[in-house]
C-alpha positions in Angstrom: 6.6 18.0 3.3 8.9 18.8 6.0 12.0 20.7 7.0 13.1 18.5 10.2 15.3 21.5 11.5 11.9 23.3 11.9 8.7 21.1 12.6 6.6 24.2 13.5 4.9 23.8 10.3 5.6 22.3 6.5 7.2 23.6 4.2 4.4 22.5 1.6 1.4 20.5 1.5 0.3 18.6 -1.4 -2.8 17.6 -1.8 -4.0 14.2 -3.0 -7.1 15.1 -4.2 -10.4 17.9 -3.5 -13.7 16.3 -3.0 -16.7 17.6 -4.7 -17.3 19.7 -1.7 -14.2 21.3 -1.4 -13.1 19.2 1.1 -9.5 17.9 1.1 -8.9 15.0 0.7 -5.4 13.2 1.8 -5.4 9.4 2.3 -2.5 7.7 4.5 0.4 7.3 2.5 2.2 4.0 2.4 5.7 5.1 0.7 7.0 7.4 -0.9 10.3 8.5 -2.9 12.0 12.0 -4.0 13.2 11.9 -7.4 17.2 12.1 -7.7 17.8 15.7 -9.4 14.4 16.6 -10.1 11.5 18.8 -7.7 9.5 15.5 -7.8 8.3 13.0 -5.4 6.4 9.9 -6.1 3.7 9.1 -3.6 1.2 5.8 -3.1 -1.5 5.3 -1.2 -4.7 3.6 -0.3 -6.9 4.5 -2.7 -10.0 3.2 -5.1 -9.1 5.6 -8.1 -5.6 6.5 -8.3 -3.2 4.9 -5.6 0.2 6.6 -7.1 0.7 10.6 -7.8 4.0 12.5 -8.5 4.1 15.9 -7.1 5.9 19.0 -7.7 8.3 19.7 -4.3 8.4 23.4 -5.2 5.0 23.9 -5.9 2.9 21.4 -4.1 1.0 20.4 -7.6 0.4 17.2 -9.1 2.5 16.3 -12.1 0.8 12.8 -13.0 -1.3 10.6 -11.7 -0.6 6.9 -12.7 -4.1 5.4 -13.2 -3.1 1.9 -13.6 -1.7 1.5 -9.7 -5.3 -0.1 -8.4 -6.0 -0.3 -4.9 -2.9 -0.6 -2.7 0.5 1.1 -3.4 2.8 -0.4 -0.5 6.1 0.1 -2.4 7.6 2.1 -5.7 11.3 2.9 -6.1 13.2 5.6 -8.7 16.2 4.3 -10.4 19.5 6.8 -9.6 19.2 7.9 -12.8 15.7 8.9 -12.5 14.7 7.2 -15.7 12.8 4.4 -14.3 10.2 4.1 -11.5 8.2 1.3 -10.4 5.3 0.9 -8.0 4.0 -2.4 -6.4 0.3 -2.3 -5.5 -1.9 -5.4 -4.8 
């Protein structure tokens, strides 16, 4: 994540997953949303396990994982209200 008044470097990584190895893993992202009065953003990706994740903004940790978002996450939105989210995925 990123301050744009300061690109020199972020102001906190998340991580999408670490490999076996240790490696870091971080697929490209295809969308993603903050979550209106909450320290949460919904990410999806391109991914054979788990193609949507919602992160802490503060922290940089993952707060769920939504395993039934298979393959493909080009879209997802959060309501205003931040009660509802929804992801599209192919």
């Amino acid at each position: 994540m990123w301050d744009f008044r300061n690109l020199e470097r972020p102001i906190q990584k998340m991580v999408w997953e670490v490999a076996p190895s240790s490696d870091i893993v971080n697929p490209v992202v295809n969308s993603v949303r903050f979550v209106p009065n909450q320290n949460l953003v919904l990410a999806g990706c391109s991914d054979d396990t788990v193609s949507a994740k919602c992160f802490d903004t503060q922290t940089g940790e993952i707060i769920e994982e939504f395993h039934r978002v298979n393959g493909n996450c080009f879209s997802l939105d959060v309501s205003p209200d931040s009660t509802l989210a929804c992801f599209g995925d192919s």
